[in-house]
C-alpha positions in Angstrom: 23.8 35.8 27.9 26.3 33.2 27.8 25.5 32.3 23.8 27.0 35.9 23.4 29.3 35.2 26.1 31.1 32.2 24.1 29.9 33.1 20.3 33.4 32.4 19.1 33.0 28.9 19.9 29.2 28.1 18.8 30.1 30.4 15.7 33.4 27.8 15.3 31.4 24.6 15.6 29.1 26.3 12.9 31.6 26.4 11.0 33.2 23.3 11.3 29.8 21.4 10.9 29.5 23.0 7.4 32.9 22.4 5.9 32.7 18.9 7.1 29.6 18.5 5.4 30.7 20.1 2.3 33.5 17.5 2.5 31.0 14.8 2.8 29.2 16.4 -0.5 31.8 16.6 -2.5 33.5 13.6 -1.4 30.8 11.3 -1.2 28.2 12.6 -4.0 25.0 12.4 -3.9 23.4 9.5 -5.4 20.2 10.6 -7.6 17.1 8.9 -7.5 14.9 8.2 -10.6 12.9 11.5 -10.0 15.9 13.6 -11.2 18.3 10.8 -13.3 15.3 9.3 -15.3 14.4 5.2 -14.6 11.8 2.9 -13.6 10.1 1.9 -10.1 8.6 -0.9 -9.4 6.7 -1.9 -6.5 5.5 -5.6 -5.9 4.3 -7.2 -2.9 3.9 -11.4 -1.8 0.9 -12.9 -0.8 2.8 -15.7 1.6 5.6 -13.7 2.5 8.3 -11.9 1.1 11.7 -13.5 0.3 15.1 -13.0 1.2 16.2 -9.8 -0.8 19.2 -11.8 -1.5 17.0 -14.4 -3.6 15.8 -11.7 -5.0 18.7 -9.9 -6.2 20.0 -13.0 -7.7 16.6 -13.4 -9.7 17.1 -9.5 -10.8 21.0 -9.8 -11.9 20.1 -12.7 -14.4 18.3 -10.1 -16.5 20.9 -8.0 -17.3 19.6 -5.0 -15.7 22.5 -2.7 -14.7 21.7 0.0 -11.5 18.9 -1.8 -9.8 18.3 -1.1 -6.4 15.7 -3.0 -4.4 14.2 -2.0 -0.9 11.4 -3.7 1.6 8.7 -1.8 1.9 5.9 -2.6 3.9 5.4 -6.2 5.8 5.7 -7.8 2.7 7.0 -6.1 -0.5 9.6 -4.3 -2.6 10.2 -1.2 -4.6 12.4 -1.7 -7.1 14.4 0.5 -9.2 16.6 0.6 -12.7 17.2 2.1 -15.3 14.4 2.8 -17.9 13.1 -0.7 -19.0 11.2 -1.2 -22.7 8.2 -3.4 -22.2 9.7 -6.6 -23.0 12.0 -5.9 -19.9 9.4 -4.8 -17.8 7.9 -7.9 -18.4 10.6 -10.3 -17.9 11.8 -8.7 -14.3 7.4 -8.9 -13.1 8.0 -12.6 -13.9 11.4 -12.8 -12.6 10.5 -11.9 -8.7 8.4 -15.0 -8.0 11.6 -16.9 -7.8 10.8 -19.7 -10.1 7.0 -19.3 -8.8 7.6 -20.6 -5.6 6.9 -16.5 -4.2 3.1 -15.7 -5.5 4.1 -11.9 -6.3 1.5 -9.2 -7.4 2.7 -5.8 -9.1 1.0 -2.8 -7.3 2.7 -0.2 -9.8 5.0 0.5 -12.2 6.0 4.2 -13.0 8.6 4.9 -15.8 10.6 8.9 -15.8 12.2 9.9 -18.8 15.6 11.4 -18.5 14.2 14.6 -20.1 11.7 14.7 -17.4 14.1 13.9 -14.6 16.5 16.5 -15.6 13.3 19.3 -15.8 12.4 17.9 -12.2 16.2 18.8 -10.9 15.9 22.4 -12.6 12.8 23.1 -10.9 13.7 21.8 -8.0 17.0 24.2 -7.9 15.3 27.2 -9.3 12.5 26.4 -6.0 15.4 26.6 -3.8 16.8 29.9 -5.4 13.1 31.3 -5.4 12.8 30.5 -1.4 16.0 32.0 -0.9 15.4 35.4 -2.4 11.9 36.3 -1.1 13.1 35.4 2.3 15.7 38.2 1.9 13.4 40.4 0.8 10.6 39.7 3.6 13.3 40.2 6.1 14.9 43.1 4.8 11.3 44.8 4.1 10.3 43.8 8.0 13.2 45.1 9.6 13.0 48.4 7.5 13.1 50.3 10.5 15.8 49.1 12.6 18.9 50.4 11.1 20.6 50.7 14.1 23.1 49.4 14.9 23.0 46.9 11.7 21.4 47.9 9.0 18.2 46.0 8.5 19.5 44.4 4.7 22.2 42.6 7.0 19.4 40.6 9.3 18.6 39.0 5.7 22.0 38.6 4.9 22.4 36.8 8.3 19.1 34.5 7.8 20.0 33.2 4.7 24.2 32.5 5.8 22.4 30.7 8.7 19.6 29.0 6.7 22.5 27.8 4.4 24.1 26.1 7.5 20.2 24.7 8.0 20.3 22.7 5.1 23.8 22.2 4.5 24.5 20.1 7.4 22.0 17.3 6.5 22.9 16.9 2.9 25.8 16.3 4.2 24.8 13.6 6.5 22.4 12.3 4.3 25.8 12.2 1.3 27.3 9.8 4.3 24.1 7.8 4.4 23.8 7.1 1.2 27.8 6.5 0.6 26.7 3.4 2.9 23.4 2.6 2.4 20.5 2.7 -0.8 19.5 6.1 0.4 19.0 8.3 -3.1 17.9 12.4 -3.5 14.3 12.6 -4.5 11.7 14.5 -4.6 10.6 14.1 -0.9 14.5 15.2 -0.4 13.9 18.5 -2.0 10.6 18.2 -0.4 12.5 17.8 3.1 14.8 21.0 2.6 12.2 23.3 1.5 10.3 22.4 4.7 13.7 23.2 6.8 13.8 26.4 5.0 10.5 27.1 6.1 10.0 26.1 9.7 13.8 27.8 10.7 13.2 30.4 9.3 9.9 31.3 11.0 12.0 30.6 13.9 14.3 33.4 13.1 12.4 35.8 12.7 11.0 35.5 16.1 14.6 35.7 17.6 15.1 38.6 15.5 11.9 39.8 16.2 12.3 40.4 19.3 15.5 41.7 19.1 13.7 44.8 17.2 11.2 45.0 20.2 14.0 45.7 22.7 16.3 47.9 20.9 13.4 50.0 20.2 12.2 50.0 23.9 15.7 50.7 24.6 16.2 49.8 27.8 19.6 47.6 27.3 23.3 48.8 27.5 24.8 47.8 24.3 23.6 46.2 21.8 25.6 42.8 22.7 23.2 42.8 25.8 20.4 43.1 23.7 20.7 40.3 21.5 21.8 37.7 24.6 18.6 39.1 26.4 16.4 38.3 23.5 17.4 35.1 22.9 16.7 34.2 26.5 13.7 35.4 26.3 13.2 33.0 22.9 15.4 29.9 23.5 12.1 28.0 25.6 9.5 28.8 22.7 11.7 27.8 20.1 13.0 24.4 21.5 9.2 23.9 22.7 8.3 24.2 19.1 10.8 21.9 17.3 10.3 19.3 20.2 7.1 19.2 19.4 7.3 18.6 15.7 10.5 16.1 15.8 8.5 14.2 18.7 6.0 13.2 15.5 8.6 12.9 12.9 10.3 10.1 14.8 7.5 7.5 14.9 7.3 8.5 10.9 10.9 7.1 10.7 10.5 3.7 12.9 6.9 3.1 11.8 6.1 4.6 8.7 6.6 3.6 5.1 9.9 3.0 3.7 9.2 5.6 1.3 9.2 8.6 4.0 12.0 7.6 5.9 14.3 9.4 4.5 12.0 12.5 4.5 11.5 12.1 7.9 15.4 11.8 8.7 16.4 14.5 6.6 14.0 16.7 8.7 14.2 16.1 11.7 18.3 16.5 11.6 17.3 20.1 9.8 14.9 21.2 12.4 17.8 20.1 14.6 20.5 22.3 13.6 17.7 25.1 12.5 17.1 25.6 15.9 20.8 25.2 16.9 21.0 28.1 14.2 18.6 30.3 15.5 20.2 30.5 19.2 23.7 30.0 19.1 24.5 30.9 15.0 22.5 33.8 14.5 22.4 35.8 17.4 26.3 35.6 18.0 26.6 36.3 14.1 24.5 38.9 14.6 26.7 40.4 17.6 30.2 39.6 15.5 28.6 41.8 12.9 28.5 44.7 14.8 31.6 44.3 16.3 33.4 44.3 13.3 31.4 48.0 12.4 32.4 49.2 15.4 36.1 48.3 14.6 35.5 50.3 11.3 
């Protein structure tokens, strides 16, 4: 009961988390990766040992190549990315990274996006975000059909999507930080990351609010306030169980797995964070301002 006790405060740090992220957004940007902005990636690795990647950036920035961003990866290589190279340039940066062939270097790929593509990746990508959003509001809405008292059962998906908002929200925000400071860039395993949030938090609402429904209609509560603080008791050790669980194997998928999922794995485990931060202490006392505010009616 004390989450309903003190919602004004947990539904005030809500708050303030999301307009400091937003400030983050739109202060910071987002940097775009080749999946969405068009370019080239290339990914080499050395046979005796990789160099400095400041040898290497001096090798790169004799070409000429504007926007390059370079990144270990693995115990021994680099992805490297620019802008979209013709053939010629392809060519000279290969030959450029054995440093004056003292580094034997092999190429293990090179993929080229067109800006055309890029761009129809980003639509998709914003139209699969829209298209989550929506059904979940229906689902909801359909699944709490009969519980229209004492907030109507639209308002639950209403309430899911403010709070999956604040799910995904809060680590753009972070991640617009990260990569104000660092290489980090929005790809297609970022999209990727969000969608998964959407998914897992989600699931986790719906068993708060689930059993919300199952108590009002045994009706054996006071108000409805009481209600909602007694259902989330009865929910807050499943939930954290669950998330535990899952961040427990995204975190050795950060420190030990490839550079190429790091970000991924960030990016998720600060949304199933906050998700389930969401679910217990955003939701429920949402849910209870909600109804408070009818009543006032």
């Amino acid at each position: 009961m004390f989450i309903i006790k003190y919602k004004k405060i947990f539904l005030s740090l809500s708050i303030i988390l999301m307009v400091v992220s937003l400030v983050f957004v739109f202060t910071f940007g987002l940097k775009l990766g080749i999946d969405f902005k068009g370019g080239a990636l290339l990914e080499v690795a050395y046979s005796l040992g990789r160099p400095d990647v400041s040898l290497v950036e001096n090798a790169v920035k004799k070409l000429n190549i504007n926007q390059v961003l370079i990144q270990p990866t693995g115990e021994n290589g680099y992805i490297i990315k620019t802008r979209d190279l013709s053939q010629a340039e392809h060519e000279a940066l290969s030959g450029s990274l054995s440093i004056n062939g003292k580094y034997p270097v092999t190429e293990k790929g090179f993929t080229s996006i067109g800006p055309s593509v890029g761009s129809e990746l980003a639509h998709k990508a914003i139209l699969s975000i829209i298209f989550v959003i929506t059904a979940i509001i229906l689902f909801i809405t359909y699944a709490f059909r009969k519980v229209s008292r004492p907030v109507s059962s639209w308002k639950y998906g209403i309430i899911t999507i403010i709070t999956l908002l604040h799910d995904i929200i809060i680590p753009t925000g972070i991640f617009a930080l990260l990569s104000h400071y660092t290489s980090a860039e929005v790809d297609t395993l970022f999209v990727l990351a969000l969608l998964t949030i959407l998914g897992l938090s989600v699931h986790d609402k719906i068993v708060v609010f689930d059993r919300i429904r199952e108590n009002l209609r045994d009706g054996g509560m006071k108000n409805f306030a009481q209600t909602v603080g007694v259902s989330t008791s009865q929910t807050i050790v499943r939930s954290i169980n669950i998330t535990i669980t899952i961040i427990f194997v995204l975190v050795p998928l950060y420190f030990f797995g490839p550079e190429t999922t790091k970000n991924f794995s960030l990016i998720l485990t600060i949304g199933l964070f906050f998700g389930i931060y969401s679910s217990l202490f955003f939701a429920s006392p949402l849910l209870v301002w909600i109804q408070e505010q009818q009543d006032k009616k």
